[in-house]
mmCIF file of the N, C-alpha and C atoms, coordinates in Angstrom:
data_MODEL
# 
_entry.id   MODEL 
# 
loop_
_atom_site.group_PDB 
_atom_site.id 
_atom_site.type_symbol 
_atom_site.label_atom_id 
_atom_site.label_alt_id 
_atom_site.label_comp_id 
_atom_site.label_asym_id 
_atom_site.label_entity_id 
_atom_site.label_seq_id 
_atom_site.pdbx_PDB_ins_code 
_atom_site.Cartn_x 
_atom_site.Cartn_y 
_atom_site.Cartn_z 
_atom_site.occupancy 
_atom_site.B_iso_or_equiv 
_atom_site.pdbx_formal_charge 
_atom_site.auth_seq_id 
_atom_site.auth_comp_id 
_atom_site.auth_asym_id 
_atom_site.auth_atom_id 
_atom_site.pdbx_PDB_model_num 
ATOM 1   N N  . UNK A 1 1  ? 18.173  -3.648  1.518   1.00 0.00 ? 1  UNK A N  1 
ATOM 2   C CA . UNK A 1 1  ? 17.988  -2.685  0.457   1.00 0.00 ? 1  UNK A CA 1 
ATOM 3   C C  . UNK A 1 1  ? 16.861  -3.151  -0.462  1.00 0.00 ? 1  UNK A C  1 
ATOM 4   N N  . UNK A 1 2  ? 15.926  -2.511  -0.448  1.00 0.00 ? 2  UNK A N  1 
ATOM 5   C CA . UNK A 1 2  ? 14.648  -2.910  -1.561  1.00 0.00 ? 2  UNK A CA 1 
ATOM 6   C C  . UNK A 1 2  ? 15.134  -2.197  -2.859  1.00 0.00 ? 2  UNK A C  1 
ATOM 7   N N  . UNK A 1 3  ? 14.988  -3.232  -3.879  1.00 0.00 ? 3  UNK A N  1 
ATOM 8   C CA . UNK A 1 3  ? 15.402  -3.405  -5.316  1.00 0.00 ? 3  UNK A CA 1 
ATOM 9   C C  . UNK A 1 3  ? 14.692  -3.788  -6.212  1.00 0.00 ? 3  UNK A C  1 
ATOM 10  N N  . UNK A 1 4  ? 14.090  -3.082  -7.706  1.00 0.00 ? 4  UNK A N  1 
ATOM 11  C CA . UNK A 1 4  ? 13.485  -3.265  -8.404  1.00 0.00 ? 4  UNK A CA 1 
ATOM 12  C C  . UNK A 1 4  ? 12.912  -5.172  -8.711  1.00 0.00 ? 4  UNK A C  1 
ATOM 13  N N  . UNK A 1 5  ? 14.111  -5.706  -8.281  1.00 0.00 ? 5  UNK A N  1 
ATOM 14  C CA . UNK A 1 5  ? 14.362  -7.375  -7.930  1.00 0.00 ? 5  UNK A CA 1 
ATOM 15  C C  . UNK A 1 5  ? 13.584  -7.972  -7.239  1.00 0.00 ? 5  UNK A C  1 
ATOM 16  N N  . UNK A 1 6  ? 13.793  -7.392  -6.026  1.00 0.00 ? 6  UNK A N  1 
ATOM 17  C CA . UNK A 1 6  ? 13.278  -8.218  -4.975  1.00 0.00 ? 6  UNK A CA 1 
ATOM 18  C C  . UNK A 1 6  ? 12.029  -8.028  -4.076  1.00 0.00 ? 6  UNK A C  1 
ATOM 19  N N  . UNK A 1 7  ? 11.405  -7.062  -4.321  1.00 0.00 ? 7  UNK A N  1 
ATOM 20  C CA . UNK A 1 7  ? 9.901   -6.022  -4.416  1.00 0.00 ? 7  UNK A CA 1 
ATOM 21  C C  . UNK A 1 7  ? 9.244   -6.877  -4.878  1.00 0.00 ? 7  UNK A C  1 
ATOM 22  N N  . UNK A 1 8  ? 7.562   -6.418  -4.375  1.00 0.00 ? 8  UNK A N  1 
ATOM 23  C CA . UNK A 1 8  ? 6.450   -6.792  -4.386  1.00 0.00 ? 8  UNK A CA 1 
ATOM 24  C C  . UNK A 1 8  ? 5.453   -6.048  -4.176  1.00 0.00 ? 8  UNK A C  1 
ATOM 25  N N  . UNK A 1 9  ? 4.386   -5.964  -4.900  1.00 0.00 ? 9  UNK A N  1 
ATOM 26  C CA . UNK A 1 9  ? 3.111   -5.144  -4.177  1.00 0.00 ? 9  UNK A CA 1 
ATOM 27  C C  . UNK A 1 9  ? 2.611   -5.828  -3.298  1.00 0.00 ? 9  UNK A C  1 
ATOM 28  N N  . UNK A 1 10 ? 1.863   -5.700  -2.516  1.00 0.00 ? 10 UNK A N  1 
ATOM 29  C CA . UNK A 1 10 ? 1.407   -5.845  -1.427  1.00 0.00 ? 10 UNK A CA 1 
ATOM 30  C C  . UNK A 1 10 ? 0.325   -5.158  -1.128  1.00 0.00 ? 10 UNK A C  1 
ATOM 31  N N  . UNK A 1 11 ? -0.103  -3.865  -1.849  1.00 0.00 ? 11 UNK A N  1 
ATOM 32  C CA . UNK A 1 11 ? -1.480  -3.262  -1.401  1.00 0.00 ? 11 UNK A CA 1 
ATOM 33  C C  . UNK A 1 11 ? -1.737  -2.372  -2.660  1.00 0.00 ? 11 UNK A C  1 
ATOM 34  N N  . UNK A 1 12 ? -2.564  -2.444  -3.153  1.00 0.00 ? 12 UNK A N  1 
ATOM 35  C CA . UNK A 1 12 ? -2.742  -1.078  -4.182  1.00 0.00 ? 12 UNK A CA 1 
ATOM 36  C C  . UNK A 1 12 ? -4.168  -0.535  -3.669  1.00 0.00 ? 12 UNK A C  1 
ATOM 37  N N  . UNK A 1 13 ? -4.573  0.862   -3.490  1.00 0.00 ? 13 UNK A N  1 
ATOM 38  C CA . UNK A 1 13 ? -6.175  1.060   -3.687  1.00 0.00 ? 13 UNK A CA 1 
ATOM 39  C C  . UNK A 1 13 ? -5.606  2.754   -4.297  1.00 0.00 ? 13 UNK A C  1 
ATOM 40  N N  . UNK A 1 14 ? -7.140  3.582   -4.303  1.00 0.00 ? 14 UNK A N  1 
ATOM 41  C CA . UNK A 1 14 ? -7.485  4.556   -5.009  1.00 0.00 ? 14 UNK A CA 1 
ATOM 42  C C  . UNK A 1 14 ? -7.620  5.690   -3.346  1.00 0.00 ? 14 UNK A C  1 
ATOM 43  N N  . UNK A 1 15 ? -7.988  5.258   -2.352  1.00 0.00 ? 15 UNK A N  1 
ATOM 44  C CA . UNK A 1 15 ? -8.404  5.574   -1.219  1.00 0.00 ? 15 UNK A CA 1 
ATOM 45  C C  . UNK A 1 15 ? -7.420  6.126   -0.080  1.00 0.00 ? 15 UNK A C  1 
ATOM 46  N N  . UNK A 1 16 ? -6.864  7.459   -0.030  1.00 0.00 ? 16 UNK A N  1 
ATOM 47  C CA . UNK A 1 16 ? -5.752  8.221   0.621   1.00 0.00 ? 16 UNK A CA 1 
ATOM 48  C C  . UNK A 1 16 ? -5.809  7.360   2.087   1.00 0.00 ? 16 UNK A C  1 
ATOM 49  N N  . UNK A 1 17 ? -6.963  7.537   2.678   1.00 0.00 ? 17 UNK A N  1 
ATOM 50  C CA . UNK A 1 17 ? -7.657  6.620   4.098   1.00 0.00 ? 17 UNK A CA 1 
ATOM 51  C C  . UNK A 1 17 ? -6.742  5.371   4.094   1.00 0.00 ? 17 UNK A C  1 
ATOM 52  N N  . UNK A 1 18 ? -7.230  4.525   3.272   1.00 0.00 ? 18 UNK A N  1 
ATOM 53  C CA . UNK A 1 18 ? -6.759  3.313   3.524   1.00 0.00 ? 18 UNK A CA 1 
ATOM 54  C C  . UNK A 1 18 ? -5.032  2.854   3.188   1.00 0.00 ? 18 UNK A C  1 
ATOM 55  N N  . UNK A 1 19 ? -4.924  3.900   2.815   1.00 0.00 ? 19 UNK A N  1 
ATOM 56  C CA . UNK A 1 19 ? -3.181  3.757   2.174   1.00 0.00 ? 19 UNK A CA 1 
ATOM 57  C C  . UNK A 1 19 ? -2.700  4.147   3.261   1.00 0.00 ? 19 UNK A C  1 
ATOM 58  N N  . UNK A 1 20 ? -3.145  4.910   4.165   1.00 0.00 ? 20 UNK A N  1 
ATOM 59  C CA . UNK A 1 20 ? -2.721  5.482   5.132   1.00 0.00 ? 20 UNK A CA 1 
ATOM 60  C C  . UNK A 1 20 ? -2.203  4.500   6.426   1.00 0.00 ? 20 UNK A C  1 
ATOM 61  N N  . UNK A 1 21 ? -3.307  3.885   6.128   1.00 0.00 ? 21 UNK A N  1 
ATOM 62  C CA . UNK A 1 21 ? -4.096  2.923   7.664   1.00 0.00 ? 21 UNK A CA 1 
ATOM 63  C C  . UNK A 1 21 ? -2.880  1.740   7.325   1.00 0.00 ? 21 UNK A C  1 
ATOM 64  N N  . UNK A 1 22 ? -2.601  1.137   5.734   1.00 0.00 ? 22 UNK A N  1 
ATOM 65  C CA . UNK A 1 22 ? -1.539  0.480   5.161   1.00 0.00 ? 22 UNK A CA 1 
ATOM 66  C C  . UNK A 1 22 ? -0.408  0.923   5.662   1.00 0.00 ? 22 UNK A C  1 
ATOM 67  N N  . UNK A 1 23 ? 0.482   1.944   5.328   1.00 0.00 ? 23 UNK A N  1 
ATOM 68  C CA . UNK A 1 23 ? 1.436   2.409   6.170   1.00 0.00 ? 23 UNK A CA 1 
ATOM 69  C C  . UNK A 1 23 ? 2.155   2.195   7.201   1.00 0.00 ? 23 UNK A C  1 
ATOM 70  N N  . UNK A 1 24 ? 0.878   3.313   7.851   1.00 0.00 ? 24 UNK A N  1 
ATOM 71  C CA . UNK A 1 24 ? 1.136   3.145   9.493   1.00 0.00 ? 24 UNK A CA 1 
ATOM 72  C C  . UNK A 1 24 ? 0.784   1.562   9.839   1.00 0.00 ? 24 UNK A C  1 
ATOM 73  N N  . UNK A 1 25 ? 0.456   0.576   9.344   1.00 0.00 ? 25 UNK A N  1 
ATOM 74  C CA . UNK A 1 25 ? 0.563   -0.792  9.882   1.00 0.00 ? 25 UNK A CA 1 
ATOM 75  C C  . UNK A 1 25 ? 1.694   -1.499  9.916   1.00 0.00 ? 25 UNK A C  1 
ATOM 76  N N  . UNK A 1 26 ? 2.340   -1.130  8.349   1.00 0.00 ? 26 UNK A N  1 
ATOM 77  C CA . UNK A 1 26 ? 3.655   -1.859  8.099   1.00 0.00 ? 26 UNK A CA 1 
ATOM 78  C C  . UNK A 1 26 ? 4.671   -1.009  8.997   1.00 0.00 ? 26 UNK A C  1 
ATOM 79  N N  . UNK A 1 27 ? 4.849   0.156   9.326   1.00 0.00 ? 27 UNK A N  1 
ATOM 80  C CA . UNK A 1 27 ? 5.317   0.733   10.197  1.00 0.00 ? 27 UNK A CA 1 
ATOM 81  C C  . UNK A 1 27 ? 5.513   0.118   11.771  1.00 0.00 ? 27 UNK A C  1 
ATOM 82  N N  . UNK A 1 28 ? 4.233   0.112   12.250  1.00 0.00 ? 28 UNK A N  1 
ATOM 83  C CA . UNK A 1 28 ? 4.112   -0.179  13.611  1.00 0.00 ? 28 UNK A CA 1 
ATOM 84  C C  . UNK A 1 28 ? 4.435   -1.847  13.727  1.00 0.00 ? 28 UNK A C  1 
ATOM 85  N N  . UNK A 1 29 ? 4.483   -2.583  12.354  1.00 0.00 ? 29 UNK A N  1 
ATOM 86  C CA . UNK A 1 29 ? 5.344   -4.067  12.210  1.00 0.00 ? 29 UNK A CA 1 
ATOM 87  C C  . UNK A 1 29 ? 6.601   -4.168  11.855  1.00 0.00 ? 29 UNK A C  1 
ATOM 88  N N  . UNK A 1 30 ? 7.315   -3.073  12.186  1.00 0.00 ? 30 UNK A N  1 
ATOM 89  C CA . UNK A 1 30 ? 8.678   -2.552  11.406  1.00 0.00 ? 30 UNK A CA 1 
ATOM 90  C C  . UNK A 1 30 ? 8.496   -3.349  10.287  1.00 0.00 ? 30 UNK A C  1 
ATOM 91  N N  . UNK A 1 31 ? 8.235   -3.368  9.289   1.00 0.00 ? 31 UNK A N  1 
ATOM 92  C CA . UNK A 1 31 ? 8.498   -3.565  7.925   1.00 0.00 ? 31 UNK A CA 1 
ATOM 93  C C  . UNK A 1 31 ? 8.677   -2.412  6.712   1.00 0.00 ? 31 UNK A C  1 
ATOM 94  N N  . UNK A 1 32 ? 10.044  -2.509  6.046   1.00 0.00 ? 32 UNK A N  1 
ATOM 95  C CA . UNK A 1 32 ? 9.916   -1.071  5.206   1.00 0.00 ? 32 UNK A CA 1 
ATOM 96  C C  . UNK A 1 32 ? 9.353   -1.490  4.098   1.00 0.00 ? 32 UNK A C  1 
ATOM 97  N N  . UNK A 1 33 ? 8.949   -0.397  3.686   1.00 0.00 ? 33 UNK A N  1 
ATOM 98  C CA . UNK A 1 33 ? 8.411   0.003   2.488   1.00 0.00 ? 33 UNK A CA 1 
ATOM 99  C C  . UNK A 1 33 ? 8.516   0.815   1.604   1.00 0.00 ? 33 UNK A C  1 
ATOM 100 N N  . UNK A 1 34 ? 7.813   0.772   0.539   1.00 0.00 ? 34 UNK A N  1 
ATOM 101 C CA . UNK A 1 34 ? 8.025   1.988   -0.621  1.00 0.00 ? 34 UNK A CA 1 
ATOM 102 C C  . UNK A 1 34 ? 6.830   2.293   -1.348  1.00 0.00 ? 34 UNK A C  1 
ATOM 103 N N  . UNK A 1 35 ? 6.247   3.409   -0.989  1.00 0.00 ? 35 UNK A N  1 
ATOM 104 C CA . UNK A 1 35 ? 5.042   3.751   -1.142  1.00 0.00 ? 35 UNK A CA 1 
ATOM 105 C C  . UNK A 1 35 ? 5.469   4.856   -2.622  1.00 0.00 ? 35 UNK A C  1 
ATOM 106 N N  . UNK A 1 36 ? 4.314   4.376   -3.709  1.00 0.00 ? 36 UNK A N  1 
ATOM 107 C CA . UNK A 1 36 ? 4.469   4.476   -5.221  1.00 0.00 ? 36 UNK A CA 1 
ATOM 108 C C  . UNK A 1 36 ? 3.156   5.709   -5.354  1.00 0.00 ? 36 UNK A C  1 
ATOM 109 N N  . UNK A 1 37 ? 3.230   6.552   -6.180  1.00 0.00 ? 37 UNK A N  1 
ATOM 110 C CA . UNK A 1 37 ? 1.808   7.073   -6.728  1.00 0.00 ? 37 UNK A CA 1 
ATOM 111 C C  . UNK A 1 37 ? 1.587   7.242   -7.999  1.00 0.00 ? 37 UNK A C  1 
ATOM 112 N N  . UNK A 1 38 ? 0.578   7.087   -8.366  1.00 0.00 ? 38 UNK A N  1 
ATOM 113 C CA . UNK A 1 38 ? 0.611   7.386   -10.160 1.00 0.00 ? 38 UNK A CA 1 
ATOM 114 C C  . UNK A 1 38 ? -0.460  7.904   -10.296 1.00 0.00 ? 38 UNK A C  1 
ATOM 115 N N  . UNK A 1 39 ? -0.773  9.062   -10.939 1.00 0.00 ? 39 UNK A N  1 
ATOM 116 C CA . UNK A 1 39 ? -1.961  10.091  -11.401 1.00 0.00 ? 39 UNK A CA 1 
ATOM 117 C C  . UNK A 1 39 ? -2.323  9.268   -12.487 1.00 0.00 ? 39 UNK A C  1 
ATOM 118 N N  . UNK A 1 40 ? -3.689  8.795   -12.764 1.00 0.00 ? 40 UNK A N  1 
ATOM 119 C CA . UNK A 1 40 ? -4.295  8.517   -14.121 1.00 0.00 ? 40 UNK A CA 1 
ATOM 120 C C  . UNK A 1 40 ? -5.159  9.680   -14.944 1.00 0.00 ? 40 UNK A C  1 
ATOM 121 N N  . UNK A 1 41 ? -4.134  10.386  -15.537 1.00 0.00 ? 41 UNK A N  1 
ATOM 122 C CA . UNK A 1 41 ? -4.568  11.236  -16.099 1.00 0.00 ? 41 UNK A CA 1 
ATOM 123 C C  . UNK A 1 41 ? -5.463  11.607  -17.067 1.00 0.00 ? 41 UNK A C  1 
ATOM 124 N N  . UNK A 1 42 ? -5.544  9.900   -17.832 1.00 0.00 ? 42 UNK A N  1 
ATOM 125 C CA . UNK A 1 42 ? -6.500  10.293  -18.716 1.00 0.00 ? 42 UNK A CA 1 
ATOM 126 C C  . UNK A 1 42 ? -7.973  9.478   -18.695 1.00 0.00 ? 42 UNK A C  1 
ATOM 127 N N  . UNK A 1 43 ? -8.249  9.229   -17.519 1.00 0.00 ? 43 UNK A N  1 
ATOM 128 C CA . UNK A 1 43 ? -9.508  8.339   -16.366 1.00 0.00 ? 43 UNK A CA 1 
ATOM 129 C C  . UNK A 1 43 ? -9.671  9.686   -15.992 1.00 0.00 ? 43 UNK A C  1 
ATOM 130 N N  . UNK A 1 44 ? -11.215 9.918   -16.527 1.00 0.00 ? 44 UNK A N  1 
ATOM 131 C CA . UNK A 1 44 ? -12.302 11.094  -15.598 1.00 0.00 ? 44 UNK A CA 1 
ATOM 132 C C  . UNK A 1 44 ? -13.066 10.480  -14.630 1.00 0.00 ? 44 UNK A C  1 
ATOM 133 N N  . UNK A 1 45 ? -12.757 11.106  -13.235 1.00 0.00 ? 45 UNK A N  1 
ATOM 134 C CA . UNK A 1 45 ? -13.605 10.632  -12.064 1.00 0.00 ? 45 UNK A CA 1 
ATOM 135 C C  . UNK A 1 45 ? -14.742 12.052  -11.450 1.00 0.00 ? 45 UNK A C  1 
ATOM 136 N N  . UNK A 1 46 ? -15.560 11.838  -10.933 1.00 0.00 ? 46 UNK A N  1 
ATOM 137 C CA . UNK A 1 46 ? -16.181 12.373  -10.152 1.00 0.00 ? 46 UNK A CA 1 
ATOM 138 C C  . UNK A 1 46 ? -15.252 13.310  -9.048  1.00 0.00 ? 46 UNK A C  1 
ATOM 139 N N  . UNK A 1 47 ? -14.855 11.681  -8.574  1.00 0.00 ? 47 UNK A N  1 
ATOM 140 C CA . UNK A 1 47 ? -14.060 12.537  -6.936  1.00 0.00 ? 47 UNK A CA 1 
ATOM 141 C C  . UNK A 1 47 ? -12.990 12.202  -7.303  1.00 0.00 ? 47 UNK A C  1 
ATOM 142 N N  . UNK A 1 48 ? -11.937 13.413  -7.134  1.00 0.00 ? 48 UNK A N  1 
ATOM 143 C CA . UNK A 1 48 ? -10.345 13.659  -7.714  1.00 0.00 ? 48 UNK A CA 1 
ATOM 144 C C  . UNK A 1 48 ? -9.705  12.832  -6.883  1.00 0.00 ? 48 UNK A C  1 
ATOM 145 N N  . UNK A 1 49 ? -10.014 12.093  -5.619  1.00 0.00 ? 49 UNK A N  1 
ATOM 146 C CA . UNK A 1 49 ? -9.078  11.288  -5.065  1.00 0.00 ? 49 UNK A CA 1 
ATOM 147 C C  . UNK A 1 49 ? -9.179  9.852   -5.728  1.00 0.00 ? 49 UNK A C  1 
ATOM 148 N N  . UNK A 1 50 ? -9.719  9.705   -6.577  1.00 0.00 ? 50 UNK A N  1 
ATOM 149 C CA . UNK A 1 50 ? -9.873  8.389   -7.366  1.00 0.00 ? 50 UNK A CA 1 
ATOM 150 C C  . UNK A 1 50 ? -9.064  8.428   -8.698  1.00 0.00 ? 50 UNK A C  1 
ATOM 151 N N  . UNK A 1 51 ? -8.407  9.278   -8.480  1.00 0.00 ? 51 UNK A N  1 
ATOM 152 C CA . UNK A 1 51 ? -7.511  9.853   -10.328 1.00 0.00 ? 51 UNK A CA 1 
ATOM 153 C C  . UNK A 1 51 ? -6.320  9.199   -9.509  1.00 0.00 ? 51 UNK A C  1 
ATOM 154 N N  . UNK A 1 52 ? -5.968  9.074   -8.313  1.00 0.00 ? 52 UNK A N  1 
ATOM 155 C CA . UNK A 1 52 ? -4.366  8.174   -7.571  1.00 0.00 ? 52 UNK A CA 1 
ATOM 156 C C  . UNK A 1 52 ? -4.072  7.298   -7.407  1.00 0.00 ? 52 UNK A C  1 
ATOM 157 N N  . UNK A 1 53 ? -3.634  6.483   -8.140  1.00 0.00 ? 53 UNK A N  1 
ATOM 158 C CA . UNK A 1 53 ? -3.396  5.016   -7.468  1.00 0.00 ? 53 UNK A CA 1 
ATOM 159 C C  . UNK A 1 53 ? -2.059  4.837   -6.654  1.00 0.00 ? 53 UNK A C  1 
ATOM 160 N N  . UNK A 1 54 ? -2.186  4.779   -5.208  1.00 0.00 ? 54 UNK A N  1 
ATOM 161 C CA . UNK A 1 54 ? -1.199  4.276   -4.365  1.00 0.00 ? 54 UNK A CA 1 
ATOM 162 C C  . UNK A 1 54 ? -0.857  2.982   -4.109  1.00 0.00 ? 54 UNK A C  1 
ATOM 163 N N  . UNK A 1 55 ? 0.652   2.128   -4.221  1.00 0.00 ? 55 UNK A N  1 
ATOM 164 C CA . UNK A 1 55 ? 1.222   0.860   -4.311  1.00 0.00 ? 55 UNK A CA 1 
ATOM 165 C C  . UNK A 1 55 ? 2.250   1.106   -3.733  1.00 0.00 ? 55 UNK A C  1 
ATOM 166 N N  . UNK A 1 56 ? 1.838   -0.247  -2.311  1.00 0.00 ? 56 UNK A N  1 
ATOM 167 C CA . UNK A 1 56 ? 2.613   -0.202  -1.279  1.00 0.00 ? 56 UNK A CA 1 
ATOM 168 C C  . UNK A 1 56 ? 3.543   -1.616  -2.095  1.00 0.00 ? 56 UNK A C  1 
ATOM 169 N N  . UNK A 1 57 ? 5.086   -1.344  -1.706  1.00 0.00 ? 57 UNK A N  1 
ATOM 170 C CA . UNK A 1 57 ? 6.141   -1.984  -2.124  1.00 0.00 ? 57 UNK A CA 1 
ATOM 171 C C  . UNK A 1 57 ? 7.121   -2.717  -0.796  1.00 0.00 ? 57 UNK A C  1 
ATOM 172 N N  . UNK A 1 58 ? 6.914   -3.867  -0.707  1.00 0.00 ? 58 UNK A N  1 
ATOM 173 C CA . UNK A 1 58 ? 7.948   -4.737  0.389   1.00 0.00 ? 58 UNK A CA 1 
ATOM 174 C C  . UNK A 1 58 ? 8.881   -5.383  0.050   1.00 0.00 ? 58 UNK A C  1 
ATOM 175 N N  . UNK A 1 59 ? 9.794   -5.807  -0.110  1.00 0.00 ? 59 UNK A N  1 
ATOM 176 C CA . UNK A 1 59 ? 10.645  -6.844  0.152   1.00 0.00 ? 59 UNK A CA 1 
ATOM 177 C C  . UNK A 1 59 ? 9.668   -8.628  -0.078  1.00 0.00 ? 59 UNK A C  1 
ATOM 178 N N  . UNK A 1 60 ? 10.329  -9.146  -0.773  1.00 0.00 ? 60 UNK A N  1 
ATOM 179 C CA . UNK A 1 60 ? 9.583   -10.185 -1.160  1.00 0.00 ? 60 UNK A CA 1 
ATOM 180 C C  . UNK A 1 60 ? 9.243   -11.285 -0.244  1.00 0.00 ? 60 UNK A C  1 
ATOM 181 N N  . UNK A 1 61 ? 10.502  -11.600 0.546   1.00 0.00 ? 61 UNK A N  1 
ATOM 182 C CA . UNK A 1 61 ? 10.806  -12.300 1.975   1.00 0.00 ? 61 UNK A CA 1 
ATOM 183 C C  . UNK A 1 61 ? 9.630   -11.917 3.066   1.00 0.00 ? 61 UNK A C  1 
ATOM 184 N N  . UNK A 1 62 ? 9.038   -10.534 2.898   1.00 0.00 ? 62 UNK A N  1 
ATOM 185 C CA . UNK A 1 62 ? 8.132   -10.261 4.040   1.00 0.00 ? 62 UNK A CA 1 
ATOM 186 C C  . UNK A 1 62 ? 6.952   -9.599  3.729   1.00 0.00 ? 62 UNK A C  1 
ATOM 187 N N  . UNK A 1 63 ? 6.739   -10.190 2.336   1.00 0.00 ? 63 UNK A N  1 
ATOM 188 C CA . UNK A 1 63 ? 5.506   -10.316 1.581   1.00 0.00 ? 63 UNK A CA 1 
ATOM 189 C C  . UNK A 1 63 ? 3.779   -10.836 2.021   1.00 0.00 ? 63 UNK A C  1 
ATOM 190 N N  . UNK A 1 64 ? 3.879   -12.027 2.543   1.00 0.00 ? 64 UNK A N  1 
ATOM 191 C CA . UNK A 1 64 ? 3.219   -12.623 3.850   1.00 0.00 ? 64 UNK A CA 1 
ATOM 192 C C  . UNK A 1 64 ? 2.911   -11.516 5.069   1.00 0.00 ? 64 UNK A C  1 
ATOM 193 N N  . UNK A 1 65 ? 3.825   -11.521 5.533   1.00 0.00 ? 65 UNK A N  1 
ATOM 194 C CA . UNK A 1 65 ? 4.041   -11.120 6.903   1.00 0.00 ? 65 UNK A CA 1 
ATOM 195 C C  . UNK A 1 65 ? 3.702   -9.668  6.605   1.00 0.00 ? 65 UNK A C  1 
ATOM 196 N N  . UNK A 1 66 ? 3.606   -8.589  5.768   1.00 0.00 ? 66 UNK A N  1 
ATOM 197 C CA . UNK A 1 66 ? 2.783   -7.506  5.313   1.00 0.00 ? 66 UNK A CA 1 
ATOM 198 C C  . UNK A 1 66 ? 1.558   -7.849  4.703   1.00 0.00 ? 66 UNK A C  1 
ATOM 199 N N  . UNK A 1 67 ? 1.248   -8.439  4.491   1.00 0.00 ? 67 UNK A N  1 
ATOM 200 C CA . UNK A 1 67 ? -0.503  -8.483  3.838   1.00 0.00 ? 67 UNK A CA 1 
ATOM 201 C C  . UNK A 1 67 ? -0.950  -8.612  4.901   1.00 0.00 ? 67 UNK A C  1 
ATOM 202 N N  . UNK A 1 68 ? -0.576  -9.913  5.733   1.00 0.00 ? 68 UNK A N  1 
ATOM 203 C CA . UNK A 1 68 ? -1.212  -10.385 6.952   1.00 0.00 ? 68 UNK A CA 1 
ATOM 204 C C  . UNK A 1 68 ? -1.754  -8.682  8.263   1.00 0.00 ? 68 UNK A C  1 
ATOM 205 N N  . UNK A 1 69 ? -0.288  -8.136  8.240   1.00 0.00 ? 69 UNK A N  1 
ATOM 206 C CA . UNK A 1 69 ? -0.352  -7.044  8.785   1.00 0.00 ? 69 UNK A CA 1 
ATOM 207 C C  . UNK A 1 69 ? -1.131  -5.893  8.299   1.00 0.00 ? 69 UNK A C  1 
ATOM 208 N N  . UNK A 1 70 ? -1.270  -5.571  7.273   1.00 0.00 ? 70 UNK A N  1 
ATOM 209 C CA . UNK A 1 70 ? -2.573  -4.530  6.518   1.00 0.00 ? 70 UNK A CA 1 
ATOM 210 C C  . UNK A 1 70 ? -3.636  -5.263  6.246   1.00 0.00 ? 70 UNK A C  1 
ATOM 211 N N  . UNK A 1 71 ? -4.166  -6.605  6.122   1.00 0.00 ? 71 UNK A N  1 
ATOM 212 C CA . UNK A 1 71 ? -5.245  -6.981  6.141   1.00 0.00 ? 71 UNK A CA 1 
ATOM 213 C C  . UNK A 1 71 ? -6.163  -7.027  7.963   1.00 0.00 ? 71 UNK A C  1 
ATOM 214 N N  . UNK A 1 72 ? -4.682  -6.618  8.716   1.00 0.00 ? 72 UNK A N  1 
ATOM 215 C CA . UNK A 1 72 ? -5.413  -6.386  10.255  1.00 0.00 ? 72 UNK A CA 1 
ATOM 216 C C  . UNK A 1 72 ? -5.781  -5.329  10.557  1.00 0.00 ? 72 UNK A C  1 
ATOM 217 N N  . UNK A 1 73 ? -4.858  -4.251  10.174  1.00 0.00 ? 73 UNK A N  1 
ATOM 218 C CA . UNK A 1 73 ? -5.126  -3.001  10.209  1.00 0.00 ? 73 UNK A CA 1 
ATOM 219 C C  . UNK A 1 73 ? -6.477  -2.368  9.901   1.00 0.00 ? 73 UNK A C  1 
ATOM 220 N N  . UNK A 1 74 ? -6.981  -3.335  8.558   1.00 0.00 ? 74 UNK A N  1 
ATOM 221 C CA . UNK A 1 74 ? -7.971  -2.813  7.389   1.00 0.00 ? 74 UNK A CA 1 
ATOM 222 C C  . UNK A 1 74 ? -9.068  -3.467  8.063   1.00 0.00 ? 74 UNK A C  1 
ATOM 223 N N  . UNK A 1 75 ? -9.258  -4.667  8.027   1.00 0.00 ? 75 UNK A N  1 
ATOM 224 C CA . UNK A 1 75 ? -10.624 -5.571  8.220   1.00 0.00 ? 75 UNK A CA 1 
ATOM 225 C C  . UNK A 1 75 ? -10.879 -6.105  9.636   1.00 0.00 ? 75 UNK A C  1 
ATOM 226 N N  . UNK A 1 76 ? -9.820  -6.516  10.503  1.00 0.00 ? 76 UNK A N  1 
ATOM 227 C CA . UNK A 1 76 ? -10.314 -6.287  12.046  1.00 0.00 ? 76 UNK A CA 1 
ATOM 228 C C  . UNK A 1 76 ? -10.453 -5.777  12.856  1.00 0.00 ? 76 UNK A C  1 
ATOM 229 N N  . UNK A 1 77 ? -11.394 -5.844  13.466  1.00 0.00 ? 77 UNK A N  1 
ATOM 230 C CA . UNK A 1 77 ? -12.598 -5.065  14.184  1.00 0.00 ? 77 UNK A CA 1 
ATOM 231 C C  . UNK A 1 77 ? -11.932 -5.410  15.647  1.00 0.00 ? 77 UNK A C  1 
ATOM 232 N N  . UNK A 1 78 ? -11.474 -4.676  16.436  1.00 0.00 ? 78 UNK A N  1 
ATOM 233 C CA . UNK A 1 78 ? -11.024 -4.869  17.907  1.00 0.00 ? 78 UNK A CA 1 
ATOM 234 C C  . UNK A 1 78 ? -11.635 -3.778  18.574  1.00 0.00 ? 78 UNK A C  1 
# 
C-alpha cells in the first residue's frame, strides 16, 4: 500500500512525452506508482503543456530500482 509515509518522487518534468515514457517503464518493471499533477496557475508559459507539472510517486524500498528503470527508458539508446 503506498502511503503519504513511505513515498517518494522519483521523476518530476513539465513534458506529457516523457511522463509517459516514465510510466510505461515503471509499468513494464512492475513497479506501482502514483502519478500526481498540478496546474501552475499563476506561471505564464508560451506552450500550455509547460503550465503541468507531473510527479511520479514509488514506494521508498523501490526508489533505486525506479530511477534506474526511467533513467533507461529516457536516456538509452538501444
Amino acid at each position: 500500500m503506498l502511503t503519504i509515509f513511505n513515498r517518494t518522487v522519483v521523476f518530476m518534468t513539465y513534458n506529457e512525452e516523457n511522463m509517459r515514457k516514465a510510466c510505461f517503464s515503471l509499468e513494464h518493471c512492475n513497479i506501482d506508482y502514483i502519478l500526481k499533477t498540478t496546474k501552475i496557475a499563476d506561471v505564464y508559459a508560451k506552450d500550455e503543456g509547460l503550465q503541468i507539472a507531473y510527479k511520479v510517486y514509488v514506494r521508498k524500498d523501490k526508489a533505486n530500482e525506479a530511477q534506474a528503470c526511467i533513467h533507461k527508458a529516457l536516456f538509452d539508446e538501444d
